[in-house]
N, C-alpha and C positions, 0 to 999 in steps of 0.2 A: 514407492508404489505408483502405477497407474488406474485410473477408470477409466473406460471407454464410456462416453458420453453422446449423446442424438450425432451429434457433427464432428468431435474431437476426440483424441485422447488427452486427459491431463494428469500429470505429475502431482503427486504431492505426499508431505507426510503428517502423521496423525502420532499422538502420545496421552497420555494419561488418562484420565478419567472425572467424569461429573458432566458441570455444565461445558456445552460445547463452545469453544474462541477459535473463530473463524481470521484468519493471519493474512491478509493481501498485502504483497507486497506492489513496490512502487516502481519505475519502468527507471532504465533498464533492464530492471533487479531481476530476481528470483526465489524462491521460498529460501535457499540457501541464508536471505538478508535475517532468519527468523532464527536460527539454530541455538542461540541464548536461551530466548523462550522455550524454545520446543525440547531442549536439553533441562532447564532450569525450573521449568514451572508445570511438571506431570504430576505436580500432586492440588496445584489449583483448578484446574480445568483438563479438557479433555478437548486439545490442541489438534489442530487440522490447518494444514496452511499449505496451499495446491500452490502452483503456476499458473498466472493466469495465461491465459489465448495467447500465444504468441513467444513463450518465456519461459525458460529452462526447460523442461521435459515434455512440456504440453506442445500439443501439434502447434503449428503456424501458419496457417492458409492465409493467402494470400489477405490483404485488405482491403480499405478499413474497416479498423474495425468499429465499435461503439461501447458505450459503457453499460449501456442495459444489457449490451450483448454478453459481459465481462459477468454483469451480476447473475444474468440466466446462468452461466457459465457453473457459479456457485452454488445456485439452488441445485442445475442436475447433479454436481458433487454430492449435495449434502443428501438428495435423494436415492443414489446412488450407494450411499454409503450406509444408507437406512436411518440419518439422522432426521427423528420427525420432532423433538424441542424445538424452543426458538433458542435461539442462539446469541453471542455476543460478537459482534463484529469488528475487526480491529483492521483497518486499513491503514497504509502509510503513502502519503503522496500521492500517486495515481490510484494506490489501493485504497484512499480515504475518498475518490470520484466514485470509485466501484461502491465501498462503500452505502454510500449516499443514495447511488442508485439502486443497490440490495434495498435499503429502507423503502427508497418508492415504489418499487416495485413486488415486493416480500417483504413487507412490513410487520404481518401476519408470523413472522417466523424470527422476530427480530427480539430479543429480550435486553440487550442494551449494547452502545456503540463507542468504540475507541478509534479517534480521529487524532491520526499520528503525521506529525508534519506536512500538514495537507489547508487547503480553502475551500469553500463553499463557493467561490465567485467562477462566472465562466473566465476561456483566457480574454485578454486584450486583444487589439488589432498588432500589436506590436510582439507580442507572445506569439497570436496565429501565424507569422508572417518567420520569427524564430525555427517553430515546429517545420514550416516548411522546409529550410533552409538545410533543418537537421535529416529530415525525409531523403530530401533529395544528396545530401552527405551518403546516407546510409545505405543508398540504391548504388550507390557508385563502387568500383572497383576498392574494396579493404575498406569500404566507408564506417561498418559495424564496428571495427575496432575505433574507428578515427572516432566515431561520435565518445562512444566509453571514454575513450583518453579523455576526450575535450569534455566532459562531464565530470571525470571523478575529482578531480581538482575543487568543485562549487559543492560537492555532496558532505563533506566533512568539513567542519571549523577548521581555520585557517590554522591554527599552532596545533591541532592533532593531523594536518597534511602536510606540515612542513616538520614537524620532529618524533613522531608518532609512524614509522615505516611498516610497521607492524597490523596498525589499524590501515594503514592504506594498503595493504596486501589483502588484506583481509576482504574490504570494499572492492577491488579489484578480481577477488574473487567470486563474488554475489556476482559480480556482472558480468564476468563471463560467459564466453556462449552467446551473447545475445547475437540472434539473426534480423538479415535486415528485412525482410516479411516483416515478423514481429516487430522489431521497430517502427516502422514504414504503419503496421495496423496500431500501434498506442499511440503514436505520436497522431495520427488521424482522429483517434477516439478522445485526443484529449483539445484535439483543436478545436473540433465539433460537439464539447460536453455543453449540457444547455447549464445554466446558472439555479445553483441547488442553495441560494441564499435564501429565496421565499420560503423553503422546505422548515426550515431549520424551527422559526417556532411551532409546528405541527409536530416536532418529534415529542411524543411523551414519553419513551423512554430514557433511562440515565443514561449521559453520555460524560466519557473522560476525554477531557481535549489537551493533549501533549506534545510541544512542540520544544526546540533548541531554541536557545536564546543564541545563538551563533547561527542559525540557518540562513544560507545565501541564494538559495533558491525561492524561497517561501518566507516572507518577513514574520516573524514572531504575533504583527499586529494584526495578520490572517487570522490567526488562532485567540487572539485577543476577539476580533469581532464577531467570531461563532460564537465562542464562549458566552456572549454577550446576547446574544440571541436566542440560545436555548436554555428549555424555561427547567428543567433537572440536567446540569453541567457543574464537572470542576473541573480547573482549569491550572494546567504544571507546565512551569517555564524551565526546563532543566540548564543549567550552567556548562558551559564549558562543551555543548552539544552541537554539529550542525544537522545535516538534512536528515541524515540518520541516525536520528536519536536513540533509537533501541541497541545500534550496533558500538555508539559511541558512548553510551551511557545507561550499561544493561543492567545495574544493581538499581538506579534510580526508577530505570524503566518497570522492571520486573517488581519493585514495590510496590509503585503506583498501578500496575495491572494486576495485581493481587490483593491489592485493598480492596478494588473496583468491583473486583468480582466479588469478594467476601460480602461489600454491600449490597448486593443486588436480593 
């Protein structure tokens, strides 16, 4: 399905019914990263998981972009879609920045948050300087593919990339598509994200924080120190996980987002 939104069109798909869990995925990606969930859990929630700005079906104007811009992006969806509850948010990686920024920005509409292999922290000087490097990859002649390649290798734990063909086709599929606009705008939005560490004990709603204990993008002990920070949080290290842990580990995922919700 698409909305037409103020500035965009965006992709996305919706399933079951109740409370509404809101699915951002994480850059390269594409809602496609969610298909577990959105096939597996239509009788927990009432599943919505778009493209963000730049990624799978949604338009891609040129950049950069920003992350408030990513979260507005969400509200006009959920207004769009007539969703007037508050919501459960579940970001993964760059969708755990959107995330965060939905909170500061639509807090008002927020009824609890799932931060999925993702930090609180802005990047480094040494991350910002990465993102460039990847930008200017992805402007170049086949670059959109070259970054993907050079990505999916660190997305998955090392022994489900190296014997597990299956699940690498699979991640290889999510990322598909990606253009180098869109590239070009996340990699901007996440260069330039401000530091959402301060935020974290202001959130008073529950939040689940789940990360791989194999993630080579994101150290596990990102997720240890949010955890640590907010004051209603629990906190799942899943085994044998890396950066995508829902797609690597969707029986443990899908439990622990179905307790979550059950609590609330």
């Amino acid at each position: 399905m698409r909305a037409q939104l103020p500035d965009i069109r965006m992709g996305y798909d919706e399933n079951g019914s109740g409370l509404p869990l809101v699915l951002l995925h994480g850059y390269p990606l594409s809602r496609r990263l969610w298909q577990l969930q959105i096939d597996l859990l239509p009788d927990a929630a009432h599943l919505i998981a778009p493209d963000l700005r730049g990624h799978g079906e949604t338009d891609a104007p040129p950049g950069p972009y920003t992350m408030d811009q990513m979260a507005d992006d969400v509200a006009a969806l959920l207004d769009e879609m007539g969703v007037a509850r508050p919501v459960v948010v579940c970001g993964l990686s760059m969708g755990g920045y959107v995330t965060l920024a939905f909170w500061r920005r639509h807090r008002q509409r927020v009824a609890g948050l799932i931060l999925a292999a993702t930090r609180a922290g802005a990047d480094t000087a040494e991350a910002q300087a990465a993102r460039d490097q990847a930008a200017a990859l992805a402007q170049a002649p086949g670059g959109a593919a070259a970054v993907v390649e050079g990505l999916l290798p660190k997305m998955l734990a090392p022994r489900a990339y190296a014997e597990n063909p299956s699940l690498v086709a699979a991640a290889r599929q999510v990322m598909a598509g990606a253009r180098a606009d869109g590239i070009f705008g996340a990699l901007m939005a996440m260069k330039h994200r401000p530091d959402s560490t301060g935020l974290l004990a202001g959130i008073s709603q529950p939040v689940l924080v789940i990360h791989g204990l194999e993630d080579q993008l994101i150290p596990p002990a990102e997720a240890e120190a949010m955890y640590q920070r907010l004051s209603h949080s629990r906190l799942v290290l899943a085994p044998d996980a890396g950066h995508l842990v829902n797609l690597e580990q969707p029986l443990t995922f899908n439990a622990e987002v179905r307790n979550f919700l059950q609590s609330l």
